[in-house]
ZAMARGU-4260 file (C-alpha; in steps of 0.2 Angstrom, whole numbers, plus 5000, padded with zeros to 4 digits):
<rodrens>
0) 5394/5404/5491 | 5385/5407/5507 | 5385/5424/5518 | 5376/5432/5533 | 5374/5447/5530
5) 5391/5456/5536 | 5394/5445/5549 | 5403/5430/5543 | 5406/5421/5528 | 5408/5403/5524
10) 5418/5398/5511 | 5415/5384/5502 | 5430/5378/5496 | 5447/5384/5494 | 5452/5379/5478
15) 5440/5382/5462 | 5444/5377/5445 | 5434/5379/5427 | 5422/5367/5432 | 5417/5381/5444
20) 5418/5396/5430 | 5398/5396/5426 | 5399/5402/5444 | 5411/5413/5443 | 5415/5432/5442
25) 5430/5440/5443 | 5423/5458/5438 | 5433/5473/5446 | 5445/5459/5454 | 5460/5468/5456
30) 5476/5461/5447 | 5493/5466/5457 | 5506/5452/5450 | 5507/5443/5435 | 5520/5430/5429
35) 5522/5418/5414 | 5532/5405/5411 | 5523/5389/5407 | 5508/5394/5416 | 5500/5411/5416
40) 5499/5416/5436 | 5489/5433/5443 | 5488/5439/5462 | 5471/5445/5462 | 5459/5451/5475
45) 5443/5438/5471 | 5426/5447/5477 | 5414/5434/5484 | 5400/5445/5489 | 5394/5461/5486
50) 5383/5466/5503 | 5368/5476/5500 | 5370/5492/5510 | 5365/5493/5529 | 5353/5509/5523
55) 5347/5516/5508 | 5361/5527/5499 | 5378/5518/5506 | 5388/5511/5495 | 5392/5491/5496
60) 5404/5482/5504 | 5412/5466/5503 | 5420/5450/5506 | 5434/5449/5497 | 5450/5433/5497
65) 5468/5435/5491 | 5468/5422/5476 | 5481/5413/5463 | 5475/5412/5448 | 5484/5399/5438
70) 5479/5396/5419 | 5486/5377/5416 | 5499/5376/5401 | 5497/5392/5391 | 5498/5393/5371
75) 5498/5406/5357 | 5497/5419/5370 | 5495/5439/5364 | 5490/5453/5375 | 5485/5473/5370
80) 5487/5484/5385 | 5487/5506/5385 | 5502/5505/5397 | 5496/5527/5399 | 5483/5523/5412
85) 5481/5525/5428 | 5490/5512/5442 | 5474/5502/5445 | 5473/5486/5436 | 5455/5477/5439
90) 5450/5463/5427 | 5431/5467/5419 | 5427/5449/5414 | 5433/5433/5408 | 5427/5425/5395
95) 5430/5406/5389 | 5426/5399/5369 | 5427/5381/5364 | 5432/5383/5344 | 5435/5367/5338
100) 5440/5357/5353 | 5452/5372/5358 | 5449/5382/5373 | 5451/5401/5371 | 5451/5412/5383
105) 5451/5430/5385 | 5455/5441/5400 | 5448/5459/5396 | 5453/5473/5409 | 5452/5492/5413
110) 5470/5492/5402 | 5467/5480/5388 | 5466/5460/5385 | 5474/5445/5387 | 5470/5430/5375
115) 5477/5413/5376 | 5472/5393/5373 | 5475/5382/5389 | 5466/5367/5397 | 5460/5377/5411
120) 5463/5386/5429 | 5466/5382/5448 | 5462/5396/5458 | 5470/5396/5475 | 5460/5405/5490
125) 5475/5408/5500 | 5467/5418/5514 | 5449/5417/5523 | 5437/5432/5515 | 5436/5447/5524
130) 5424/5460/5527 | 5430/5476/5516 | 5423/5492/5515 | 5429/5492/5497 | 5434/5482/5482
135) 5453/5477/5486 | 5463/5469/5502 | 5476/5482/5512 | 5493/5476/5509 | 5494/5470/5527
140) 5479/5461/5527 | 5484/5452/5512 | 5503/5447/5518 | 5508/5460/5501 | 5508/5452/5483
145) 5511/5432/5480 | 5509/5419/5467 | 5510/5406/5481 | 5499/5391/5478 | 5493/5388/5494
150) 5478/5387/5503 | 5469/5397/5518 | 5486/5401/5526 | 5488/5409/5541 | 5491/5427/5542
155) 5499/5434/5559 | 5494/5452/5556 | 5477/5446/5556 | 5477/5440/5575 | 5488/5453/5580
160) 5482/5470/5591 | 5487/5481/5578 | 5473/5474/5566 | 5461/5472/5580 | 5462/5490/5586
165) 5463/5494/5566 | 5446/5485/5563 | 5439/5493/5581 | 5440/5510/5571 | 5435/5506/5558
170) 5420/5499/5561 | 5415/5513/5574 | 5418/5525/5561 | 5405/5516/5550 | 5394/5516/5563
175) 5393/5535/5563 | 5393/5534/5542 | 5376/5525/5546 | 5370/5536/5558 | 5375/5551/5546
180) 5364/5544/5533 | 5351/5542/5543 | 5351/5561/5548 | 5351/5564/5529 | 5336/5555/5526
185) 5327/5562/5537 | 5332/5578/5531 | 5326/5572/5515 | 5308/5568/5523 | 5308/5583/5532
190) 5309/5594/5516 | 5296/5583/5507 | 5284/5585/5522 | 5287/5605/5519 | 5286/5604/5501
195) 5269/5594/5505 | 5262/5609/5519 | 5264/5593/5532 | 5274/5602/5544 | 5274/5623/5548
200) 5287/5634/5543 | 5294/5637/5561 | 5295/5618/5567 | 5302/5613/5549 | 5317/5626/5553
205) 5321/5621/5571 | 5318/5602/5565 | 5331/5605/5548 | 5342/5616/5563 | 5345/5600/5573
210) 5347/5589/5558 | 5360/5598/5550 | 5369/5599/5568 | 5370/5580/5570 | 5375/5582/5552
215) 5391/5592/5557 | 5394/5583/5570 | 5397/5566/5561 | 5406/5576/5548 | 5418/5582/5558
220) 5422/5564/5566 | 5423/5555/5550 | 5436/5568/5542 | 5451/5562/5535 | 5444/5542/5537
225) 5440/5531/5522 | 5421/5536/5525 | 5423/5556/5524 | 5414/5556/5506 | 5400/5539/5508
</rodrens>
């Protein structure tokens, strides 16, 4: 699983099975659909990478896929969930156990645990990964919820002006989320070179005066977007 940074991502394949699960984490992979019948089928949101921030003191992002994942031929399934939680459902971890030439495995999650035998997984990538500022995929950019077995299929929405001009704002609002933090940085140097009698009273205020300006000022554009409190 290789990345560039933020730019692009290559994917190495689009279909990953429990041959691959050493190398594997579904941690805060979001679950929106389940369904069981004779095999036990999630519509999850599988994170790839997690990106170190640009600067110091932003949060990640991520590349993240819509995904199938299909356990092959479930038995003696049981399940314990707290129903009283809140809407998000992300898985914490999976865990696999061979007892006795029988394969266990456990999904735990933010609302309790599924545990089942069964010979295995396929996990269908059915989109390309994309850059997301968080852990889960919009709706639109996903093509909603599906248990579709299918591979790196197209998306319109994805070509389409609305995304583009969607992606245009958002990345120039993160443009000005790093040059906010930037400004607060060097806020943070500017008190610790008073606090250290590096710099006089009068040109630490005018200096803190300009800071906290360009503060506001990216405040102000970055109201009401996804970046308002990074």
């Amino acid at each position: 699983m290789n990345t560039d940074n933020n730019k692009s991502y290559e994917l190495e394949k689009s279909i990953w099975t429990e041959t691959d699960f050493e190398l594997m984490d579904w941690h805060d992979s979001q679950i929106y659909k389940m369904a069981l019948a004779a095999d036990l089928e999630l519509d999850i949101d599988y994170i790839f990478k997690w990106n170190q921030p640009d600067i110091e003191g932003l949060p990640f992002t991520f590349w993240v896929a819509p995904a199938t994942l299909v356990f092959k031929d479930v038995k003696v399934l049981s399940f314990d969930f707290d129903v009283l939680m809140a809407d998000v459902f992300e898985i914490d971890y999976i865990e696999r156990q061979i007892i006795e030439n029988q394969i266990t495995w456990l999904i735990a999650t933010q609302r309790g645990h599924i545990e089942f035998f069964c010979r295995g997984f396929d996990q269908y990538i059915r989109q390309k990964p994309l850059l997301q500022f968080g852990q889960t995929i919009p709706f639109k950019e996903r093509r909603g919820c599906s248990l579709e077995r299918v591979q790196l299929s197209d998306n319109p929405y994805l070509s389409g002006k609305e995304y583009f001009t969607e992606q245009e704002k958002t990345f120039e609002h993160y443009e000005n989320v790093k040059k906010r933090q930037l400004k607060r940085l060097e806020m943070k140097q500017l008190e610790f070179r008073r606090a250290n009698d590096q710099i006089s009273i009068k040109e630490y205020l005018l200096k803190k005066k300009e800071v906290n300006e360009m503060i506001d000022f990216y405040n102000y554009w970055l109201t009401g977007t996804q970046f308002e409190n990074w």
